[in-house]
N, C-alpha and C positions, 0 to 999 in steps of 0.2 A: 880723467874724470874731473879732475881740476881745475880743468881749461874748458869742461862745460858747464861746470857753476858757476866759473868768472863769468860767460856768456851769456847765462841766465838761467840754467838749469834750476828747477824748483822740484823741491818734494821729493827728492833720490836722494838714496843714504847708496856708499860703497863700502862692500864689507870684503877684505882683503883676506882671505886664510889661505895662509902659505906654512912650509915647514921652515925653522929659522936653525941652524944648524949654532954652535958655539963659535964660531970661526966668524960666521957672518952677522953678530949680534951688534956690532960694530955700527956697521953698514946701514941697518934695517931700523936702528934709532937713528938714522939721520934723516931717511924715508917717515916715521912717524912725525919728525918736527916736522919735517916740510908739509905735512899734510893736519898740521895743526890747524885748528878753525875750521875745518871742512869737516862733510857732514861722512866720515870715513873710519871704520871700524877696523881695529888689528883681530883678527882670529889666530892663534900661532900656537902650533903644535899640537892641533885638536884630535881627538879619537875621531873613527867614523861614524859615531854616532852622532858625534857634535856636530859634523860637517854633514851631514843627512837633514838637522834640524835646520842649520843656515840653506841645503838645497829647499827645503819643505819652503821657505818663506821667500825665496827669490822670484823675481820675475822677469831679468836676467842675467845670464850665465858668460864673464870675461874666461877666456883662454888663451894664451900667448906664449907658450911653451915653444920656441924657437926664432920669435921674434929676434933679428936684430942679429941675430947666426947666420953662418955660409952653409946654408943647409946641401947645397950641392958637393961641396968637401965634406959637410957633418952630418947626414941627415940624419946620424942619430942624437944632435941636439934638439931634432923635435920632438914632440908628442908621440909614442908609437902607435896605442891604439885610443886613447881617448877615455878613460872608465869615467872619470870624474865628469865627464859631459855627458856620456850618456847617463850617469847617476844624476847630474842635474834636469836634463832631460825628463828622467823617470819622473819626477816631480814638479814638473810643467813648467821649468825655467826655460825661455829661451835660449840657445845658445849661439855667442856672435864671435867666434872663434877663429884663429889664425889660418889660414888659405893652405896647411900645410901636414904632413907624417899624417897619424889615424886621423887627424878631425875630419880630413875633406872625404873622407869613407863614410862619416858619421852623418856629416849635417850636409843638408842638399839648399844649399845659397837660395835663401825666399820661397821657400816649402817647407821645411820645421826649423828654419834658423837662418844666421847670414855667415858668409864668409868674408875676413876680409886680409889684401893684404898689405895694406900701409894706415897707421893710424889716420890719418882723413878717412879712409872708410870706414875705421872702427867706430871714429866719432861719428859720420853719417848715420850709419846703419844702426847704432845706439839711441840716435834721438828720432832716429825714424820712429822709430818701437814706444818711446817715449810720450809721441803726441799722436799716438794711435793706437787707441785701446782695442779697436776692432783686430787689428790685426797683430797685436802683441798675443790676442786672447785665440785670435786663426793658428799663429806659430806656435804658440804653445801647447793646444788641443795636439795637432801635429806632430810636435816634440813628445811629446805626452806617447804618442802611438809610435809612434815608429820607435822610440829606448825599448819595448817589446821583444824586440827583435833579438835583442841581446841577453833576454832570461835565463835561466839557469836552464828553466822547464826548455825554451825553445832551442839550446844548447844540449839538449840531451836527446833532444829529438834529431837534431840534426845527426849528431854523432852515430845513434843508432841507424840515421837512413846509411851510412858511411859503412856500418861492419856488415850491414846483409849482404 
């Protein structure tokens, strides 16, 4: 996100909520200097309701949960099913999520989201979104419907077609 305000990104705020463990408070203040002057917000340690109100206001949704892992030795360093994107979803964020474990179940690559798997495409397919309202407002109507899927309601219907 850094490297697309140097470029000339305008008008984007990046809002970071992560969990920050005691171990790693270390680390994560050296990550908030480096992102000093930039238009970038810490969220840390939030309830779900907190992280409900930041999906309500996005417009879109970073995932990276196994970037930069040997997901073929780890593949349980990815994402396994994704809730946080479909939660972001449910509230019409975008999502431009890593090509990898539950997301690529989730989001269908330029039909309610993108996939991507090397930062150049994250940044592509980010500022794609960025200077195209028509179609930030297409993917996310899209994101919007298809997180449905994942309801508690249509969760329960499923199940019940499973025990007849």
């Amino acid at each position: 996100f850094m490297k697309m305000i140097d470029k000339g990104l305008k008008d984007w705020k990046f809002v970071l909520a992560t969990s920050v463990k005691p171990n790693e408070e270390a680390e994560f203040e050296k990550l908030k200097a480096k992102a000093k002057n930039y238009p970038i917000e810490f969220l840390v340690n939030k309830t779900n309701d907190e992280l409900w109100d930041v999906y309500s206001k996005a417009k879109i949704y970073w995932h990276a949960t196994g970037f930069g892992e040997d997901l073929e030795k780890r593949p349980d360093y990815a994402e396994h099913f994704g809730i946080s994107t479909v939660e972001a979803m449910g509230s019409g964020a975008v999502p431009v999520v890593i090509n990898a474990g539950g997301q690529k179940e989730i989001v269908k690559d330029g039909k309610n989201g993108y996939l991507w798997d090397t930062l150049d495409e994250l940044v592509k397919k980010t500022l794609n979104l960025t200077k195209d309202e028509k179609l930030l407002r297409k993917l996310s109507s899209q994101a919007l419907n298809d997180s449905r899927q994942f309801s508690g309601e249509n969760f329960c219907e499923k199940i019940k077609g499973f025990i007849k």
